[in-house]
N, C-alpha and C positions, 0 to 999 in steps of 0.2 A: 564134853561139850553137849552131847544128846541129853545127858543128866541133865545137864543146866535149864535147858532147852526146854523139856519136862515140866522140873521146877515152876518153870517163870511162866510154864503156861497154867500150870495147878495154883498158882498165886491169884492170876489174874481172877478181876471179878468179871461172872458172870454178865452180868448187866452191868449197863455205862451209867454211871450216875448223872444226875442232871448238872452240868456246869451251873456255876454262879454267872449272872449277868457280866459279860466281859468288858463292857463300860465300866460299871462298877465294882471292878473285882480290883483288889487290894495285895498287891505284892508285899511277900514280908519276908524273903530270902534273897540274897544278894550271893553270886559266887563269891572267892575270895584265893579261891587257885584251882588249878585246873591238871591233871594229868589226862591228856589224850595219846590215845594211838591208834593210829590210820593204815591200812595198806589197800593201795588203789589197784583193781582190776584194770585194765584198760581195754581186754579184750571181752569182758563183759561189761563195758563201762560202767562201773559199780563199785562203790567202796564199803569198806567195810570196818568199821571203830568201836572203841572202847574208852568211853570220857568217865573220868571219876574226878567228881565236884566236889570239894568241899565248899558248903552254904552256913553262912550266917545270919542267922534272924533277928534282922536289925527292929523289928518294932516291938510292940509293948503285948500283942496276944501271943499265946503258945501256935506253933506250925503243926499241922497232922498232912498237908496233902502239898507234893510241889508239883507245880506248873512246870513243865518242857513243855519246846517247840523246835521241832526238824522238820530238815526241807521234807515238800508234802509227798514224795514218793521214795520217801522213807519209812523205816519202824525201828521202835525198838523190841529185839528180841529177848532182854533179858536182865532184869535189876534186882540193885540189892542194895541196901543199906548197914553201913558200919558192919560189910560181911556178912549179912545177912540175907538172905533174898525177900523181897518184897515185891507186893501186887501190884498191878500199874493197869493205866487204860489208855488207851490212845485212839484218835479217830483224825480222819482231816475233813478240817472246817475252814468256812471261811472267815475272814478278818473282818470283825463286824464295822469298822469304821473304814476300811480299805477292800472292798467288794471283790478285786479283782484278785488277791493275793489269798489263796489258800495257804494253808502248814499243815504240818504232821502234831494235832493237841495233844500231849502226853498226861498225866497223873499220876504221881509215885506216890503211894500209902508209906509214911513214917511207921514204923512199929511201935512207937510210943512219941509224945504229942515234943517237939523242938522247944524249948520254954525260950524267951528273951535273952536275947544276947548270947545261946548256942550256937554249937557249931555240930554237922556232921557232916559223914561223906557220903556222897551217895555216888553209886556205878550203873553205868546202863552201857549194854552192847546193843548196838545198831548198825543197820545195810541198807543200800538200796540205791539210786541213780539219783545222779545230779543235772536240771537240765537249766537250771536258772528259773529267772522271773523276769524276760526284758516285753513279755507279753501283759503284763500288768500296768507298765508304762514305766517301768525303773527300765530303763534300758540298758543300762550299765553293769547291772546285773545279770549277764548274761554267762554264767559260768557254768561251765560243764566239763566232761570228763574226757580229755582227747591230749595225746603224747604231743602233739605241736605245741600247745598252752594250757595248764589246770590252774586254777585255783580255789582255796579252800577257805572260807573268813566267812563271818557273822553274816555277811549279806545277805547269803543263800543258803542260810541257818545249814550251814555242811556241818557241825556239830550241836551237840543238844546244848538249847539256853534255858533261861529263866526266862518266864512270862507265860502271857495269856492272848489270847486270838482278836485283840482290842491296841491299836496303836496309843489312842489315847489313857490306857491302864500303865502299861510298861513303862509311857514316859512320865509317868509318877513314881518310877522309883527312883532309888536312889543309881547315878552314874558307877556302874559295876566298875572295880578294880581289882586286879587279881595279879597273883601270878600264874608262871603255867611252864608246864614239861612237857614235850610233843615227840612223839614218836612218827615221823610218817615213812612209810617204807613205797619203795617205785622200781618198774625198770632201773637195772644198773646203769642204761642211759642216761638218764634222764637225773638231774639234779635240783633239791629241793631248797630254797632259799626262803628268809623268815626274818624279823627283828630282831631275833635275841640273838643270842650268844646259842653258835654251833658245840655243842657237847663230842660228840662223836660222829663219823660214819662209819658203818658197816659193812661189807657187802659178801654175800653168798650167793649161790647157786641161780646167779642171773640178776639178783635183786638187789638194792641197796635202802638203807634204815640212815636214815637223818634224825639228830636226836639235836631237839634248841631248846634251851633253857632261858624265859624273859629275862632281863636286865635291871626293872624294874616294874613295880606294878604297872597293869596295860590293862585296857578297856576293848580290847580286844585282838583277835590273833589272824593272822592273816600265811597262806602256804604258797607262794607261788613254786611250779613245776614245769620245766624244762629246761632248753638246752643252754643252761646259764654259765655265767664265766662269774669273778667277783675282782673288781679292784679293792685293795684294803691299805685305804691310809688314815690312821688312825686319829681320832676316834672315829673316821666317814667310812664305812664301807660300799659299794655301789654293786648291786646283784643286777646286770645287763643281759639280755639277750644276747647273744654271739656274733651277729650280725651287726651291732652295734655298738660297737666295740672305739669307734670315732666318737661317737655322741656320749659314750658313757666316761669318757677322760675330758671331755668338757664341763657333764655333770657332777661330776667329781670335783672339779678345781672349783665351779659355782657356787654347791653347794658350801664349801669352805671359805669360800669366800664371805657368802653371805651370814655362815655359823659364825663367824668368826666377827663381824658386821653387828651384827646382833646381842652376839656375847659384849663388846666394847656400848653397845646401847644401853644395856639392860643387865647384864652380869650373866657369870655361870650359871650355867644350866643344873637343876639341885641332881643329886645323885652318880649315877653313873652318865656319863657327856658321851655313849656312843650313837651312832645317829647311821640308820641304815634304809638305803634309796634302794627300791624293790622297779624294774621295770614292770609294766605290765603290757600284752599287747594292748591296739587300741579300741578304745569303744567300754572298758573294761571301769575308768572312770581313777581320778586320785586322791587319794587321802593321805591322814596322817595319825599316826597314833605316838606315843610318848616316847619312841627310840625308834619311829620308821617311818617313811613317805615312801608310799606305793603312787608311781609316776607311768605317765602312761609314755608307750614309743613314740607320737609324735614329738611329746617334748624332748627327748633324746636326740631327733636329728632334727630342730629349727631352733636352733637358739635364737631367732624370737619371743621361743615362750619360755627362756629361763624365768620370767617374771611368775611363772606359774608354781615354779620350785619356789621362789623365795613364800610367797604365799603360805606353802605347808611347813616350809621350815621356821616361819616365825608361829605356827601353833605349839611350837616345842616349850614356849615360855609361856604358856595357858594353864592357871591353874586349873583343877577339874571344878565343872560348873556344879552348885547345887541348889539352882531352880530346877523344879519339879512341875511340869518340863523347863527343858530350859530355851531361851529365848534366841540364843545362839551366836548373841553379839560379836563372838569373837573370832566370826566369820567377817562382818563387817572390819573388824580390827585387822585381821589378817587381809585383808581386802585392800587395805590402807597402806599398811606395811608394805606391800608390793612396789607399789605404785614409789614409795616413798623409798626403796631400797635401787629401782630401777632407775629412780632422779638422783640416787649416788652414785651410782655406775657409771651412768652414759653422762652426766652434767646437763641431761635436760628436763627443763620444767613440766617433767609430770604429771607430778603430783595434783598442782593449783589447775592445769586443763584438765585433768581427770575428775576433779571434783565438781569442776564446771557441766562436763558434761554427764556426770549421774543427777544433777541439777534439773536439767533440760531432762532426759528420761525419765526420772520421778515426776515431773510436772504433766508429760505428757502420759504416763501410765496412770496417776491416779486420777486421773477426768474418767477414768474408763473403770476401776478398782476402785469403787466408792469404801469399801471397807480399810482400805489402806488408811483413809483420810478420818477413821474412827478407830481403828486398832491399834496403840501405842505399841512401840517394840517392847516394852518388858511383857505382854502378852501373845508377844506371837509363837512362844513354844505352844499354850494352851490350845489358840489358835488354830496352828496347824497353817503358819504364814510364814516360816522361817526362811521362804528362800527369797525374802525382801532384806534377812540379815545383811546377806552379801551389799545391799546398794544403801537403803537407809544406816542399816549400821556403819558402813563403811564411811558415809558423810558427819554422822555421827563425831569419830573418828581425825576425819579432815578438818572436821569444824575447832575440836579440844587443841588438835597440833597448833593451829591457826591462832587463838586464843593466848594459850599458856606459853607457845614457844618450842623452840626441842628439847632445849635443855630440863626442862619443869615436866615436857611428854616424857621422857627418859625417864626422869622419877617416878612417875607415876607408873607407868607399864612396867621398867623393872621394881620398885620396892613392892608393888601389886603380884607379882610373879612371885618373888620372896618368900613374901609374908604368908599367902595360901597356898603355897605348894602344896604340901602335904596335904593342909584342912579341906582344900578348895573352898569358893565363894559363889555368893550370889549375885546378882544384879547390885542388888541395896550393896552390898559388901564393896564394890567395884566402886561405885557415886560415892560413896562416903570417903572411902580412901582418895579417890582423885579428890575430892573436894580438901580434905586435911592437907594433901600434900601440894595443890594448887598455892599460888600466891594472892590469888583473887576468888571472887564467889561466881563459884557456876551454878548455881541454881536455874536460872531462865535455861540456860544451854541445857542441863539434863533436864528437867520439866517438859521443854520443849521435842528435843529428840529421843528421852528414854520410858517417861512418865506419860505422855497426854503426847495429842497430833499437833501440839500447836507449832510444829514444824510448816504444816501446810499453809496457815495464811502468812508465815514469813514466808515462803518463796514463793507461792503460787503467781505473785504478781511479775516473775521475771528477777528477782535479786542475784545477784552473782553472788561467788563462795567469796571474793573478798569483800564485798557489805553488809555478807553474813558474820562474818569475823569482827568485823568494825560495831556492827549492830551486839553482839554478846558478848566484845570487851566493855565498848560502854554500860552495859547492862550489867556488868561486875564490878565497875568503876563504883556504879550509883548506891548500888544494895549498901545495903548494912545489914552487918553479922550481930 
């Protein structure tokens, strides 16, 4: 270890070279799998890992330098490539388009230059404390290292990524997809829960090693740590806090419900169909990634917000986006979905008053949001508007069902699911297939809510979602193809 230690300091260069402009600095390595292993201090709250990446150089120049980025009171102590040791630089800087969010900027020297369409591995060992970023304004991001709740995911860069100290660089690249093998070791109390598929547990001389292996390619990895229990009916698993042990056999039957709901809409889910709900305390925030929803404990005890679960559970039939950034529409989609999974459930009309009233709050925010009323959504990844996805997209959404019907929305959202799994899709990608698979022309409807604002003087004057519907059936009646 001291050897290594050595090594990696006699590698390092002496002076930090000047970064490239991190607005314009150009990603051109993508993970593609991941081996990590984590074992958490608690009593120095501090962890300590070892991620070895393999990266592929998806564009067209040769690679000499990669970009990392770990949380900012981190380092790494010691890299190397394809077994090799390699020099590296690191400093923490700040996010040149996000002021308040520092990182740990890393740079690993290739030993000879990645050419097009290579692959290598690279290893780096790193330490140091986790305390979050809910001081930046991501509130939700508030993780840190404590035996009551841990957890480990891209948020708080608790392992080393790809990128640069520029929000708007990273989200030029391409949506990472990898797989990945995790080692995390903890107190033997203390149990570690994860998407994938458990490989093994361990346990020795007080400690215990959780070994998961993804399921299927994942865009990213998430560890929740502590006192968890697991219901497991298959393909649903549900990893619960202990305490909640009522709410997690409610979220269990839900979410099955609603898999099940959605598969009959849209079809089988491609690949492996396991699907696993991560509790997390609250404040912590939920998401979803390709065989997981990380759900926060309020929704566990108020089944008023089952609607919350159905949300992430229809991002499971999303194929992966490949606008560069992407716009996020299928937030708005999922958005919809809810609403419209909730109006199965209970038998009440929803849907048509929820559209009404993002109606009314669209109208009344952009008097105040002039840029809303000039920024189309297929531009609001570039933007940096994406969290109008949720409302605009989601009317989006209201308006197509409204239109084509459900039977015709079913086609579209599953053979859309289908077809791009694998490839994933753009924007364009998405319009053209709804449009083929439509029985009528939507062009006003996407021009109007995905291309151009011209959403705003249709409603501005007060129109309800059902004269919106009426006004963009007739307007497919008329067209000609």
């Amino acid at each position: 270890m001291i050897a290594l230690l050595l090594l990696g300091s006699l590698c390092e260069p002496i002076q930090t070279p000047t970064p490239p402009p991190p607005d314009s600095a150009v990603l051109r390595v993508t993970p593609i799998r991941y081996e990590l292993t984590v074992r958490i201090d608690y009593a120095q709250q501090r962890l300590d890992g070892t991620a070895r990446i393999t990266l592929r150089n998806f564009s067209a120049t040769p690679v000499t330098e990669v970009p990392l980025q770990l949380y900012r009171l981190m380092e790494i102590r010691a890299a190397d490539v394809n077994g090799t040791p390699a020099p590296w630089t690191q400093r923490v800087v700040g996010v040149s388009d996000f002021s308040k969010l520092q990182v740990t900027q890393a740079s690993v020297t290739l030993p000879r230059p990645l050419p097009p369409g290579g692959t290598v591995d690279l290893q780096v060992r790193y330490d140091g404390h986790l305390l979050g970023y809910a001081e930046t304004g991501m509130a939700y991001v508030r993780d840190h290292i404590d035996p009551s709740f841990t957890i480990l995911r891209d948020d708080a860069l608790a392992f080393p990524q790809v990128g640069y100290p520029s929000m708007a660089a990273n989200r030029r690249a391409p949506f990472p997809s990898y797989d990945y093998l995790a080692r995390i070791t903890v107190p033997e109390s203390l149990v570690v829960v994860n998407g994938g598929r458990l490989v093994e547990r361990t346990a020795a001389a007080g400690w215990a090693t959780y070994v998961y292996r993804s399921v299927k390619p994942s865009w990213r990895m998430d560890f929740a740590i502590g006192d968890y229990a697991v219901i497991d009916v298959r393909p649903i698993r549900v990893a619960y806090l202990r305490r909640d042990s009522v709410g997690a056999r409610r979220i269990a039957a839900s979410a099955r419900r609603s898999l099940d709901l959605f598969t009959a809409w849209f079809g089988k889910l491609p690949g492996d169909p396991s699907l696993t709900i991560v509790e997390l305390e609250d404040g912590y925030g939920s998401q979803a990634d390709v065989a997981a929803i990380m759900q926060t404990a309020a929704a566990f005890r108020d089944s008023t917000r089952d609607h919350e679960l159905y949300h992430e559970v229809s991002h499971l039939w999303n194929p992966p986006a490949k606008d560069l950034p992407s716009p996020r529409w299928n937030e708005g989609l999922a958005s919809f979905l809810e609403d419209l999974v909730e109006e199965q459930f209970t038998g009440r009309p929803v849907a048509g008053k929820r559209a009404d009233q993002l109606l009314d709050w669209l109208r009344s925010i952009a008097s105040r949001r002039e840029r809303l009323t000039r920024v189309p959504l297929i531009h609001y990844g570039k933007e940096q508007m994406t969290d109008f996805s949720y409302s605009e997209g989601a009317l989006l959404f209201h308006l197509l069902y409204g239109v084509v019907g459900p039977e015709r929305f079913r086609a579209i959202i599953g053979g859309f699911s289908r077809q791009y799994a694998t490839t994933g899709a753009s924007t364009t990608d998405f319009v053209a297939f709804a449009s083929r698979t439509a029985p009528m022309d939507l062009k006003q409807l996407f021009d109007d809510w995905v291309y151009t604002t011209g959403w705003w003087p249709a409603i501005k004057d007060g129109a309800t979602y059902a004269e919106l519907v009426r006004r963009y059936q007739a307007a497919a009646r008329h067209s000609t193809r």
